[in-house]
N, C-alpha and C positions, 0 to 999 in steps of 0.2 A: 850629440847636441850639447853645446853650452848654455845652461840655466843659470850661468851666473853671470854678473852685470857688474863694471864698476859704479855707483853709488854717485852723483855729482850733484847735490844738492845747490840747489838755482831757481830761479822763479821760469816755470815754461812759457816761453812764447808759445801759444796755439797753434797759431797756424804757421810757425818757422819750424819749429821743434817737433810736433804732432807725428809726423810723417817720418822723421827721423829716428823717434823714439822707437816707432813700430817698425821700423826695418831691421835696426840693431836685434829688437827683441823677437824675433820671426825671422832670421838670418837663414836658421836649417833647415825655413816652411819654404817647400817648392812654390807650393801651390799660391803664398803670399804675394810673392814676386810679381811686380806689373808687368806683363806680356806685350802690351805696347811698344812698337819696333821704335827703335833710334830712327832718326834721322836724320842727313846730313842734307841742304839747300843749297848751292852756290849760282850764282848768275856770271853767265859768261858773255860776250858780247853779242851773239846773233841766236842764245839760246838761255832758260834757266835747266837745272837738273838735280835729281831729287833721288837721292839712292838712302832706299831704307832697309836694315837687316832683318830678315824675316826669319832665322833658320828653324830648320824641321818643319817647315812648311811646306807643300806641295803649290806649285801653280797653278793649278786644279783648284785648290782652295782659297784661291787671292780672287777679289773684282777690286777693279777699279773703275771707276765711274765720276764722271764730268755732268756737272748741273748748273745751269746757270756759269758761275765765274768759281763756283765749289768742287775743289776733286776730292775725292775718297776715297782710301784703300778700307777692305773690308775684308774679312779673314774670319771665316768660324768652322773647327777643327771637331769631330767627335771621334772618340775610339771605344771600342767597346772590345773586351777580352773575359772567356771566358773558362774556364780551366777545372777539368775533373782528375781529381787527384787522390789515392788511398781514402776513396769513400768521401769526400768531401768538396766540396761546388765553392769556386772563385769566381766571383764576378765582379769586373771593374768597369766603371766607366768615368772618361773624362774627359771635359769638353774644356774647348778652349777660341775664345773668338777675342778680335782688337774690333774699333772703327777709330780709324782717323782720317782729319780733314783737313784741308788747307784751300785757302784763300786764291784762289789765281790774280798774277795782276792784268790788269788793262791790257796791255800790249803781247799777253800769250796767247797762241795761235793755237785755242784748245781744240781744233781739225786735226791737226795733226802731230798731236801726243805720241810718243814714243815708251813702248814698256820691254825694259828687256830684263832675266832672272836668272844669274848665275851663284852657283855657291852660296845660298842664301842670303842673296842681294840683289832686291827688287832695284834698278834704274831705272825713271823715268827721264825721257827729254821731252823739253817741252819747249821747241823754237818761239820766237818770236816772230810778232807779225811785221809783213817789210814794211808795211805803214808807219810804224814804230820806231825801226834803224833811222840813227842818225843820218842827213844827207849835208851834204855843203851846197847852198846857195850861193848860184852865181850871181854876182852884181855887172847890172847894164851901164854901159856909160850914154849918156846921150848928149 
């Protein structure tokens, strides 16, 4: 563990610095670390998609769930270990849960969400509705 810090004497911004301060200084704390997966967003023409890293997660332990125009992934992990050893009793437990949400827009066709999970990588697809695609209108001559 590194207990020692370089010194940068500055006036903190709160809420720029706050968060940064305590990452630096809880670097070798596991358990500090925000568990909240990455995620990556991209829109493609006839679909959006949404692949977030989850690993050491089982698919067992993932929902996802659609409400109104809101998806959710939801993840809550327990372990319990417990260990008799030269007269002496170990017992751990550690739990671990994320929620996150995101906004659907207007034009996703939240019927028919697509969830697929490899290599601890959650991908959703999420087509778009045909109401939504682009179309060219013909013009009438009269």
């Amino acid at each position: 563990m590194n207990y020692l810090t370089t010194y940068k004497p500055r006036s903190m911004r709160v809420f720029n610095d706050f968060d940064s301060m305590l990452d630096s200084f809880f670097d070798d704390v596991p358990f500090w670390k925000s568990n909240v997966p990455s995620v990556d967003i991209r829109e493609e023409e006839d679909k959006y998609v949404l692949e977030a890293e989850i690993p050491g997660i089982s698919e067992k332990d993932l929902d996802i769930t659609v409400k109104d125009n809101l998806l959710t992934l939801t993840s809550k992990k327990d372990e319990k270990k417990e260990e008799k050893k030269n007269g002496y009793l170990l017992r751990e437990r550690r739990n671990a849960s994320f929620s996150r949400s995101f906004v659907l827009p207007k034009n996703a066709d939240r019927e028919k969400i697509d969830a697929n999970y490899k290599n601890g990588v959650l991908s959703l697809v999420i087509p778009k509705s045909p109401e939504a695609k682009p179309r060219t209108i013909d013009i009438k001559v009269k």
